[in-house]
ZAMARGU-4260 file (C-alpha; in steps of 0.2 Angstrom, whole numbers, plus 5000, padded with zeros to 4 digits):
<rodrens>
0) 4637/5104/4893 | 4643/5122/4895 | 4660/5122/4900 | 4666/5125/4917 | 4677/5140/4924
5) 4689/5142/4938 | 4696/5155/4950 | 4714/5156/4954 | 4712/5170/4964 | 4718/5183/4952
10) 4708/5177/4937 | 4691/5168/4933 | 4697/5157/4919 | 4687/5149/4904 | 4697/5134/4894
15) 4698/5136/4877 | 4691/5120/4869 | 4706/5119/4857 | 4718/5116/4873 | 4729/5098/4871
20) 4734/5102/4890 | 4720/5111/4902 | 4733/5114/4915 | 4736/5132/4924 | 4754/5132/4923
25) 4766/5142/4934 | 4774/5155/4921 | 4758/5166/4912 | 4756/5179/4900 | 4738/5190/4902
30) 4735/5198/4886 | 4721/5211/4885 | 4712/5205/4868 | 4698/5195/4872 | 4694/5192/4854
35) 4710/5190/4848 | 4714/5172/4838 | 4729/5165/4847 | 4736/5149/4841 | 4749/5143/4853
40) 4756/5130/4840 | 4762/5142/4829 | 4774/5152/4840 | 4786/5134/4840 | 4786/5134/4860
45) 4794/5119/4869 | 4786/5116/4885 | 4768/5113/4889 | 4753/5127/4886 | 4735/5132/4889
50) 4725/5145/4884 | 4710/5152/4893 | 4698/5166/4891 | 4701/5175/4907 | 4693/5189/4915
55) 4706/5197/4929 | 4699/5201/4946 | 4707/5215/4952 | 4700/5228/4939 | 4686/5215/4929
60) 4698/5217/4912 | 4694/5204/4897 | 4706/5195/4889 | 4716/5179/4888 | 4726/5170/4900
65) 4742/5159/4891 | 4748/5148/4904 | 4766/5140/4900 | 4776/5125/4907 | 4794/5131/4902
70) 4798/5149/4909 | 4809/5151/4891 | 4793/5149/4881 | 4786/5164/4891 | 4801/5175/4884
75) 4797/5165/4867 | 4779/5169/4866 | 4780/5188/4874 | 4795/5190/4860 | 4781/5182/4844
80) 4765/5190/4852 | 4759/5206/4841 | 4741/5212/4844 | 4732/5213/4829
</rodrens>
């Protein structure tokens, strides 16, 4: 079955199959590497996440859309995050 998307009016978003929680969460992170391998386990955040491909309407830019529970595991993940 080919996987579904949404709109939330500033993104179309494409879950990541590895998501525990496919939840759009209030406090989001858009980071401009499509391709780029994010493992949200491994930057030890406390609160809820999810992970989508995302494609951001106002200008049609690629990339990836982290969506977290906790507003300190935004700081956390925007401290951790280096592009490769």
């Amino acid at each position: 079955m080919a996987m579904q998307h949404t709109e939330d009016g500033q993104y179309k978003l494409f879950p990541s199959p590895r998501n525990r929680h496919r939840t759009i969460f209030l406090h989001r992170v858009f980071v401009p590497y499509p391709y780029m391998l994010i493992d949200l386990e491994g930057y030890g955040l406390k609160g809820k996440s999810s992970l989508f491909a995302a494609c951001r309407l106002s200008d049609m830019k690629m990339g990836q859309l982290v969506t977290l529970e906790l507003p300190q595991d935004e700081l956390t993940f925007n401290a951790r995050f280096a592009p490769d």
